[in-house]
PLY file of the C-alpha trace (Angstrom):
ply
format ascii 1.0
element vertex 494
property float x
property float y
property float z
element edge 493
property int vertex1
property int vertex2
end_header
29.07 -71.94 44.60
29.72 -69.38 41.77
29.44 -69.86 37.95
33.60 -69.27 38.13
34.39 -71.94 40.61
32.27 -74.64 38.95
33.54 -74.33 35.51
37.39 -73.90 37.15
39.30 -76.57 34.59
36.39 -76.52 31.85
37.85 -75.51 28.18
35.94 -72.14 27.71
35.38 -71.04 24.14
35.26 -67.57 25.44
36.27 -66.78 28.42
33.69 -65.68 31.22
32.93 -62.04 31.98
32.74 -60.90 35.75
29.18 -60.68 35.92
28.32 -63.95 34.95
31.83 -65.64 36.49
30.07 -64.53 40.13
26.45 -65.76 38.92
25.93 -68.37 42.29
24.82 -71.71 41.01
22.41 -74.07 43.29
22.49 -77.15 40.54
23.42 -78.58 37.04
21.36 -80.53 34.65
21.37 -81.85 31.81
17.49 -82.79 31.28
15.28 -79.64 31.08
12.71 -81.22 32.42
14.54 -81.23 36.12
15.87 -77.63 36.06
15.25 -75.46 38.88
15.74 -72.10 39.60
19.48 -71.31 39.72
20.59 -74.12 38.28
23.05 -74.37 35.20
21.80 -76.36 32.04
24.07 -78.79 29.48
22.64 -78.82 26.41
24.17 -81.25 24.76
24.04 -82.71 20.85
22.56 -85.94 20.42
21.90 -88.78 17.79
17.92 -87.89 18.06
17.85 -84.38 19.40
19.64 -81.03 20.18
19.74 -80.30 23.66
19.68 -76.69 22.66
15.75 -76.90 21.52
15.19 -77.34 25.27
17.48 -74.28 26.30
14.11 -72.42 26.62
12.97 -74.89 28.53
15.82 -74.99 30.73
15.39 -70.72 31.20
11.43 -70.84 31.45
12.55 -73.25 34.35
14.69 -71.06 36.13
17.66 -72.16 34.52
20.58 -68.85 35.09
22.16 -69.74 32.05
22.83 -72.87 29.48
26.39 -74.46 28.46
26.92 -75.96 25.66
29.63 -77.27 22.47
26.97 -75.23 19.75
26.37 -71.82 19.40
23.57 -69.72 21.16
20.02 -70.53 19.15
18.66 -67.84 17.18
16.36 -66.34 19.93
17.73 -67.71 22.71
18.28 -64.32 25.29
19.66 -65.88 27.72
23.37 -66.38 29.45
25.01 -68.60 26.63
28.29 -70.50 27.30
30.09 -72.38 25.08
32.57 -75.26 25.87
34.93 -77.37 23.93
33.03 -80.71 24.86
30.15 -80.99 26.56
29.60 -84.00 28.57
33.71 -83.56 29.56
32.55 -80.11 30.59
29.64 -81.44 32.77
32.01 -84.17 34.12
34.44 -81.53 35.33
31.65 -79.02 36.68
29.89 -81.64 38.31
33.14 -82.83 40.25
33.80 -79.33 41.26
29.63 -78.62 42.26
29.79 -81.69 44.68
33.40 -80.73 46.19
35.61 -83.92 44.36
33.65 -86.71 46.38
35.62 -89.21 43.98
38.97 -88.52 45.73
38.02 -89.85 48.40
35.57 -92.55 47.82
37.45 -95.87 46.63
36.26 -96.84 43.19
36.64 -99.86 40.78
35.36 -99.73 37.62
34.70 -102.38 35.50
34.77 -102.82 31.76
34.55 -105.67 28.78
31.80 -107.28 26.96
30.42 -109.84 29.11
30.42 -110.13 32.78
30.84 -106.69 34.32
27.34 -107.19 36.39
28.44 -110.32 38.22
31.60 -109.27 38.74
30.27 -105.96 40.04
27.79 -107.77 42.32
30.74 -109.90 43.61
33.03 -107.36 44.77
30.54 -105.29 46.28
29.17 -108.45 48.01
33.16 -108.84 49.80
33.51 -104.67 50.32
30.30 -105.17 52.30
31.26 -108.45 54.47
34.44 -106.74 54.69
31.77 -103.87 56.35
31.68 -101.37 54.54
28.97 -99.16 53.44
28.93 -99.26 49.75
27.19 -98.20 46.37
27.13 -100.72 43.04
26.05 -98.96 39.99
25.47 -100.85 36.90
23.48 -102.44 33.77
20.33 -104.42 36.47
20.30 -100.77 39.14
21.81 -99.14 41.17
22.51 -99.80 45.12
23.00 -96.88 47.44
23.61 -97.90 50.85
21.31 -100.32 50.85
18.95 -98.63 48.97
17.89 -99.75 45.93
17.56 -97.51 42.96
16.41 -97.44 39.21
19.41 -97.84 36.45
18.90 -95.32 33.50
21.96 -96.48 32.32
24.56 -98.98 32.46
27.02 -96.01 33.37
24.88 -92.81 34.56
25.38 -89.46 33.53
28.23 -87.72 35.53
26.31 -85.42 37.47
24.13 -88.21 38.73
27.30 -90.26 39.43
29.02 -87.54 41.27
25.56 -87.12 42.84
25.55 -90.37 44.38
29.05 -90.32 45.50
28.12 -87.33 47.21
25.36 -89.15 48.90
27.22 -92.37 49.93
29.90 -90.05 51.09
27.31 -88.42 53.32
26.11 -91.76 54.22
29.54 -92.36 55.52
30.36 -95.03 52.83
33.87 -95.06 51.51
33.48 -97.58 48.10
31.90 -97.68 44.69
31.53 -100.21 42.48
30.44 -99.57 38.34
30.24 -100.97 35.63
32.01 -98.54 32.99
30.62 -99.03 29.64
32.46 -97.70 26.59
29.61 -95.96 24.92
30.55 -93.94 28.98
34.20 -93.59 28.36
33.64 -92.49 24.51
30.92 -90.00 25.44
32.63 -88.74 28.16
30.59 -89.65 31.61
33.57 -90.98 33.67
35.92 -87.65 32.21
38.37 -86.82 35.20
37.06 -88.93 37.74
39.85 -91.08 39.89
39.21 -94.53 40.14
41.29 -97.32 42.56
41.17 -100.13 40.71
40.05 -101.03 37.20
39.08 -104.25 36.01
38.94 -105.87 31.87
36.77 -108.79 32.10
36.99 -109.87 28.46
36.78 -108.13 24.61
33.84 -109.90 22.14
32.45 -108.19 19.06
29.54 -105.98 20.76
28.42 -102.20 19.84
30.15 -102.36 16.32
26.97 -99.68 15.51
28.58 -97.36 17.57
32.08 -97.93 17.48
32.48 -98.79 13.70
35.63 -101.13 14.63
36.76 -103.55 17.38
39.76 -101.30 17.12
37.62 -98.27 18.37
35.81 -100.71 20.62
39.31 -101.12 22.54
40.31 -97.81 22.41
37.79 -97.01 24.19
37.68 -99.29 26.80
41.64 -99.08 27.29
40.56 -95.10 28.32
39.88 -96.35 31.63
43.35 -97.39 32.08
44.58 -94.54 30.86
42.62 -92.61 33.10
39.97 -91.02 31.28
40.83 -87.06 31.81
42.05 -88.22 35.65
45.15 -89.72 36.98
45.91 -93.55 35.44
44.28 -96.17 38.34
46.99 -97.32 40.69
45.83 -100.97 40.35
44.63 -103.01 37.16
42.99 -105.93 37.20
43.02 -107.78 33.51
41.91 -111.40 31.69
45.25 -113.02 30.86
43.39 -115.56 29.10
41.75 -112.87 26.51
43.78 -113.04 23.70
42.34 -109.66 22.67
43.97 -107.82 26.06
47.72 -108.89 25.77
48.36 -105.70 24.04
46.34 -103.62 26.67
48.62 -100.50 27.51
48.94 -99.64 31.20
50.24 -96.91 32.79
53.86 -98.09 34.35
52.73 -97.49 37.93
49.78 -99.83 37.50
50.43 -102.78 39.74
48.18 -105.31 37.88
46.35 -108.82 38.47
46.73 -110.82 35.49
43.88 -113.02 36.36
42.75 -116.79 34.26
43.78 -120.58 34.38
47.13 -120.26 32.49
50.09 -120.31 34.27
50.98 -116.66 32.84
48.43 -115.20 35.43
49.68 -113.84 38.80
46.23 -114.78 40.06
44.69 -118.06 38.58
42.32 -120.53 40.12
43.38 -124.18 40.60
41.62 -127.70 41.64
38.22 -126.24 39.93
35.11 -128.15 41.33
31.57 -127.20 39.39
28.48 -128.31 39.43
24.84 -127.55 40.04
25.58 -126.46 43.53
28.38 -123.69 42.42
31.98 -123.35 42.18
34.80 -124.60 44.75
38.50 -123.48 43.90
41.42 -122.68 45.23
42.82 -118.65 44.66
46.38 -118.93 44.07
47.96 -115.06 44.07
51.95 -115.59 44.51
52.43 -117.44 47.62
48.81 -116.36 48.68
46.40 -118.98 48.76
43.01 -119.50 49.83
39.47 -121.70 48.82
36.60 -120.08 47.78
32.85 -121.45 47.32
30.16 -119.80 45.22
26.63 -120.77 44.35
27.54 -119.27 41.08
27.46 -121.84 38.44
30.04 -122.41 35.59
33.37 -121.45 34.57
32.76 -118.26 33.19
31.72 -117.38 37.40
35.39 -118.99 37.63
36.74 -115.98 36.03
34.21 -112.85 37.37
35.12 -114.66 40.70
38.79 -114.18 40.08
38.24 -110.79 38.95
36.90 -109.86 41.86
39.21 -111.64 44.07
41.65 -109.31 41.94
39.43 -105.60 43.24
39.33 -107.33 46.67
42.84 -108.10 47.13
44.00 -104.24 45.88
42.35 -103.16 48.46
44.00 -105.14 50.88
40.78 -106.96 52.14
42.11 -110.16 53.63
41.49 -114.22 51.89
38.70 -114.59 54.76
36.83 -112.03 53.99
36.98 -112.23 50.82
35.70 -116.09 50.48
33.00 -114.96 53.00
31.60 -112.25 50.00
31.98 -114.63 47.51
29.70 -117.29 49.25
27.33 -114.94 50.57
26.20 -113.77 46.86
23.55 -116.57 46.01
22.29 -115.17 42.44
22.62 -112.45 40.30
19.49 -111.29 38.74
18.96 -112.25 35.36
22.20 -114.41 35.22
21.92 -118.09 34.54
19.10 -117.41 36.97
16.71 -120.59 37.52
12.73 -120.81 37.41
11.75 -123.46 38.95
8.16 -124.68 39.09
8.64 -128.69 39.50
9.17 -129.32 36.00
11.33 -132.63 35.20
13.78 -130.43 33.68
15.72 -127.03 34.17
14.49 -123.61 32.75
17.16 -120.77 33.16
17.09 -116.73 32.32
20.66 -115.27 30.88
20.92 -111.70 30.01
23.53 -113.59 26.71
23.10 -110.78 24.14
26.78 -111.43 21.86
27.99 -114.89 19.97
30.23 -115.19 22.44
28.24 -114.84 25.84
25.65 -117.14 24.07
28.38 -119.65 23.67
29.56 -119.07 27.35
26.13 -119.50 28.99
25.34 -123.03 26.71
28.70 -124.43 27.77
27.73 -123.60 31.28
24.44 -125.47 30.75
26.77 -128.49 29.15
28.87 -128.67 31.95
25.65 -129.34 33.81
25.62 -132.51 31.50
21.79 -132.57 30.46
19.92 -134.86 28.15
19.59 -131.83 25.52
19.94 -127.95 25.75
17.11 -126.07 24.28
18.27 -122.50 23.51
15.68 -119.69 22.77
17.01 -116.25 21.75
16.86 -113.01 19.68
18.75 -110.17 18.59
18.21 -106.21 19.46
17.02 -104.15 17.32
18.67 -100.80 15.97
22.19 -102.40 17.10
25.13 -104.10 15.69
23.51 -105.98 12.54
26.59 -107.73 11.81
26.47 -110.17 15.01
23.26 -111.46 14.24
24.58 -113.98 12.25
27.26 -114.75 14.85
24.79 -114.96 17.35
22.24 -117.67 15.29
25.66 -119.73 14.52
26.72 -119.69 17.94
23.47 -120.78 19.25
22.83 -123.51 16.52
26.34 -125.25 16.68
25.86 -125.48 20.60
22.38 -126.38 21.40
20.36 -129.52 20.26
17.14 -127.20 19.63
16.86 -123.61 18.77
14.32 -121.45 19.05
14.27 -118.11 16.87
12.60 -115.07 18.02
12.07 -111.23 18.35
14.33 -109.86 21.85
13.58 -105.69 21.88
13.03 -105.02 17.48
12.92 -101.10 18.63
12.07 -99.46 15.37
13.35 -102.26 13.25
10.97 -104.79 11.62
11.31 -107.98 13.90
10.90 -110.42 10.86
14.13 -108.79 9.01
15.95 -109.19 12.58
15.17 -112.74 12.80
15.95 -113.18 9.06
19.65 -111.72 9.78
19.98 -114.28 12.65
18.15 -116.73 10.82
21.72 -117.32 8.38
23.75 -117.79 10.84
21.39 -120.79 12.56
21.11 -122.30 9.05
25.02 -122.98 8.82
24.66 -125.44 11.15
22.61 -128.89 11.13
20.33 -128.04 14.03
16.12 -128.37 14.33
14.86 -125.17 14.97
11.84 -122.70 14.98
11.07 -119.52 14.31
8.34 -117.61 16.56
8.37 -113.91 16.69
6.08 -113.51 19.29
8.66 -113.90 22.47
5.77 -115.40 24.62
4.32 -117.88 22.01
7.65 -118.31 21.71
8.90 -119.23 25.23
6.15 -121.76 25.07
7.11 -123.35 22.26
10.75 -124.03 24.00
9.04 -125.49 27.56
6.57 -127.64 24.88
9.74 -129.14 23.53
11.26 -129.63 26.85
11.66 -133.09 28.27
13.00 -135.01 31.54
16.67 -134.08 32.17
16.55 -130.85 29.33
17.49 -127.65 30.13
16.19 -124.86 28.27
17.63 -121.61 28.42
15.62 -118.57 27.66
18.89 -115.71 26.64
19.06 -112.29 25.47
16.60 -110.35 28.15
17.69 -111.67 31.17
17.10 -109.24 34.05
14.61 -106.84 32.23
11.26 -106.52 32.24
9.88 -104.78 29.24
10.19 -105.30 25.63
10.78 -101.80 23.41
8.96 -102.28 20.22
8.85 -99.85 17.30
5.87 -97.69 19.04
5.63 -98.43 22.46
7.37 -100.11 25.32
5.28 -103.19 26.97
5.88 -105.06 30.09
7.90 -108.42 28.82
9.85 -110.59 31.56
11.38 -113.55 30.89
10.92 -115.04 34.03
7.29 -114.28 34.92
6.51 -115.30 31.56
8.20 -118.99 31.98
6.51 -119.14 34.77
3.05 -118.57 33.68
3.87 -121.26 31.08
5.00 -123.92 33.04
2.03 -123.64 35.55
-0.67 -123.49 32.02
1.31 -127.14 31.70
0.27 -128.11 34.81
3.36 -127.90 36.83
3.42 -125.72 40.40
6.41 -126.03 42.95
4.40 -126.19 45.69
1.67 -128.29 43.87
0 1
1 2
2 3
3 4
4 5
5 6
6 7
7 8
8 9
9 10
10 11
11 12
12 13
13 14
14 15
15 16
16 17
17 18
18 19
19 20
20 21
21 22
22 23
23 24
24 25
25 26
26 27
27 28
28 29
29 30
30 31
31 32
32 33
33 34
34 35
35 36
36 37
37 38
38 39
39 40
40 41
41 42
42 43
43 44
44 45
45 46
46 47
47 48
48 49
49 50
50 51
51 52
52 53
53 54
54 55
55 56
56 57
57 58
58 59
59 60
60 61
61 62
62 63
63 64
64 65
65 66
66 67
67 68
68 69
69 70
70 71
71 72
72 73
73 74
74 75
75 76
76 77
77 78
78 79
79 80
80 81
81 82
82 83
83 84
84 85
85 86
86 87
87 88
88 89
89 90
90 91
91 92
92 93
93 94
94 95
95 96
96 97
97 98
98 99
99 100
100 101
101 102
102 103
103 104
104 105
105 106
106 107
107 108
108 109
109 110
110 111
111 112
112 113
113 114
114 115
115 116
116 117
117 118
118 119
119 120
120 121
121 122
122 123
123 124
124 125
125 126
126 127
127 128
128 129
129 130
130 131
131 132
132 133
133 134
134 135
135 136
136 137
137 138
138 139
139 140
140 141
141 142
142 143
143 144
144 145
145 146
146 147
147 148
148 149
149 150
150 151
151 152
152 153
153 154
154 155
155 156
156 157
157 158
158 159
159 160
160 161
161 162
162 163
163 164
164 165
165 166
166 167
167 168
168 169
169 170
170 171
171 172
172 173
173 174
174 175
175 176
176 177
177 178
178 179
179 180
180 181
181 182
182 183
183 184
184 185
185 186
186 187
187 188
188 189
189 190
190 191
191 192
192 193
193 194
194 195
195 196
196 197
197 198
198 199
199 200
200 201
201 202
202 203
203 204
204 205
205 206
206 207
207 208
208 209
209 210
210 211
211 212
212 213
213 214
214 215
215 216
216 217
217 218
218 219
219 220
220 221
221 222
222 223
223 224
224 225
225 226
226 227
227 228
228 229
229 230
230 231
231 232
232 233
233 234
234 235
235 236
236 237
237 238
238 239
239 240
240 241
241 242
242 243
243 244
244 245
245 246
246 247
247 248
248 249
249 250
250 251
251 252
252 253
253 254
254 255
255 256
256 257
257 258
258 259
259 260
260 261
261 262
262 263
263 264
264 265
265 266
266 267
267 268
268 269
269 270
270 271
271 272
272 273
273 274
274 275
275 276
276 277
277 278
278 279
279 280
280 281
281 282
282 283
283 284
284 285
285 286
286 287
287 288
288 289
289 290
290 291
291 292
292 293
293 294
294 295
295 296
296 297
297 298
298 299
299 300
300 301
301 302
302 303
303 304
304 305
305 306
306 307
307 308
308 309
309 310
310 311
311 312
312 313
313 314
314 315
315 316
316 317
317 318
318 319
319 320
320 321
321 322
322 323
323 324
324 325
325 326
326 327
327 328
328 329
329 330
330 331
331 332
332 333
333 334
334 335
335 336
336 337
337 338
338 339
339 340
340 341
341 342
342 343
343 344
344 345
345 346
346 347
347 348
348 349
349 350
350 351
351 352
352 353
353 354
354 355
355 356
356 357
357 358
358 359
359 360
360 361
361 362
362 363
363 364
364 365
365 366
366 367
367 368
368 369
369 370
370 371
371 372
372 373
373 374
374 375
375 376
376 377
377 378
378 379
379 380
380 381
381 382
382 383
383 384
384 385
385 386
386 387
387 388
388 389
389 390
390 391
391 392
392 393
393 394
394 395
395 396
396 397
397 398
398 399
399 400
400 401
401 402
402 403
403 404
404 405
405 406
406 407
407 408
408 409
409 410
410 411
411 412
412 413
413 414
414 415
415 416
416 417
417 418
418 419
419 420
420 421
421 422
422 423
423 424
424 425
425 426
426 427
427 428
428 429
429 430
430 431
431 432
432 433
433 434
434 435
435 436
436 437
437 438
438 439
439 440
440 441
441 442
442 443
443 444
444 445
445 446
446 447
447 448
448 449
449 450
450 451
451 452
452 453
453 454
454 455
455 456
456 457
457 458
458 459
459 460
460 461
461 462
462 463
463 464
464 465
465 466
466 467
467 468
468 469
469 470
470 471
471 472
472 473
473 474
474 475
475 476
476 477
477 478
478 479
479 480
480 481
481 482
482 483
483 484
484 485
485 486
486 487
487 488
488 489
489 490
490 491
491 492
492 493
């Protein structure tokens, strides 16, 4: 494909000449490091670095020429483009490159602050008992046909989205499921792509560092509704109960599930059963009704279940099939996941990394009615400072024991992290500890444990590193638990 046809619909600052208009392309990238010869380069601006001090790179590669929002480098003697906005540009090129794959692929994406994994895990777990052949991209990795791949990022670059749809395509799968973050839509990654159906878990103060407002937090997210640089979805699926979403604008084609337990939704669950063996409920959808049963714990899984019931049904998947996804998905990594090695009482992983998923995932362990609920968590470095607070409140007023430590400090000192936090835990009336060390510290909340406890380990959930100022070190939660609880003398099979 020529230099011409890929950039067809890309805002040119110049326009190009012949010569390089009939340049044939074989690839685009955006990291210099995986240019090969004939392939066209984004060099983009960043936070840390200008992509354009590895345009020489990109040539000394093979690179035929470089795109990019700046102008050429002094030095640079190579084929310079410049375009009005670079990751929009690579969104549109990339489409064009891999022949519009999203078109005819189905996709949902999903947005909000807390549960876009499960819910992505859900509805890929009914597309594929409905048998289909699917991918599920998202924050724990990616899924390709069964194959199971690295995430980079909660929402991928666009060429390596539009990569992969290319591949499932090939694959001869028809559906894709993604989380859509809204540092994504902001940036640009999703630009002009057309998506089915897309789904608005919930709104909670997150990413404040690089949004500025909740206002621009919104904005953002509502893109995806809007269509971000494609055509507006034909189907919405939206949290009626969210306060912040009744003033979500939709396009006036939408057709939209308004999903929660108020009796504004068009798709609410009724006759709610929970307990440590999952949900039960009935789906109620106009005169549509049908039970569902999921191992899922908790009634936050009462609402990522409905959401997905919402994806499910705009594709026209029938109630059957649908409850038969829904019970086939026993866990989702890193989410109110268990360790169990025998102990007397229950140890649980949660990814919780906001006030108000901390708050969700303790009432979940409530509803489990346990003696007392031990809560262990930290705060990110080189993010959002002003939920820290929030977050040490949350977990203080809800838990019966707290325990205060360091989650990934990044280049942040961990001490003035856990000092932030460390307010909001002392507005509250709560015994607590502070431990920087996450390990010294996850054995300092199984110490404290006793019969009929649960503890719950939040903030890392799923990963399994810790970024510190200078180095990234292998850190998982659950490995880490475990190795504790059997240095107490506990082993499952023991």
């Amino acid at each position: 494909m020529n230099l011409g046809e890929i950039l067809s619909g890309v805002r040119l600052k110049q326009p190009l000449s012949p010569g390089l208009a009939g340049m044939e392309i074989s690839g685009l990238e955006y990291d210099s490091r995986r240019v090969k010869p004939g392939y066209l380069f984004f060099a983009f601006p960043g936070s840390r670095a200008d992509g354009r001090q590895f345009a020489q790179d990109a040539l000394a590669r093979g690179a035929c020429a470089v795109a990019s929002e700046s102008a050429r480098p002094e030095g640079f003697d190579g084929a310079w483009i410049e375009i009005e906005h670079g990751r929009q540009a690579l969104s549109l090129a990339a489409r064009n490159f891999y022949g519009r794959p999203d078109e005819r692929l189905r996709l949902t994406g999903i947005t909000g602050t807390n549960g876009k994994t499960t819910t992505g895990y859900l509805i890929d777990s009914i597309l594929r008992a409905a048998g289909n052949t699917t991918a599920l991209i998202g924050t724990i990795e990616y899924h390709l046909a069964g194959k199971v791949l690295p995430a980079v990022n909660t929402t991928p670059e666009s060429v390596d989205l539009l990569r992969i749809f290319s591949e499932l395509e090939a694959l001869g799968g028809s559906y894709v499921t993604m989380e859509v973050s809204s540092h994504a839509l902001a940036l640009g990654r999703v630009y002009g792509l057309h998506f089915h159906t897309a789904v608005f878990t919930n709104l909670t103060r997150d990413h404040l560092d690089f949004h500025g407002t909740m206002d621009a937090y919104l904005a953002a997210k509502q893109m995806l509704f809007e269509g971000a640089g494609g055509p507006a979805p034909p189907w919405a699926v939206v949290n009626r109960d969210d306060e912040s979403l009744r003033g979500l604008k939709l396009h006036p084609q939408t057709e939209t599930y308004w999903y929660g337990l108020g009796p504004e939704a068009n798709l609410r669950a009724r006759s709610i059963s929970s307990g440590f063996e999952g949900l039960r409920f009935e789906v109620q959808a106009g005169k549509l009704r049908f039970p569902v049963s999921s191992p899922l714990i908790g009634k936050i899984n009462v609402y990522n279940t409905l959401s997905a019931c919402g994806a499910a049904l705009s594709y026209g998947i029938p109630p059957e099939t649908i409850a038969q996804g829904i019970a086939s998905l026993q866990a989702v990594p890193g989410r109110f996941e268990r360790v169990d090695e025998g102990q007397p009482f229950v140890v649980v992983v949660d990814y919780a990394h906001t006030d108000d998923a901390l708050r969700n995932v303790i009432a979940v362990a409530r509803g489990l009615e346990p003696k007392r609920v031990i809560t262990l968590f930290g705060c990110g470095g080189d993010r959002d400072r002003t939920k820290r607070p929030l977050m040490g409140q949350a977990a203080a007023e809800a838990s019966d024991f707290v325990v205060l430590t360091s989650d990934n400090p990044r280049s942040e000192d961990p001490l003035a992290i856990m000092n932030d936090a460390l307010v909001g835990i002392r507005r509250a009336d709560v015994p607590h500890v502070v431990e920087p060390d996450r390990g010294a510290a996850i054995a300092r909340a199984l110490k404290e444990a006793r019969e009929g406890d649960i503890v719950l380990l939040a903030g890392k959930g799923h990963e399994t590193y810790q970024i510190l100022k200078d180095r990234t070190i292998p850190f998982d939660d659950r490995a880490m638990a475990r190795e504790v609880l059997r240095g107490y003398g506990y082993h499952k099979n023991g």
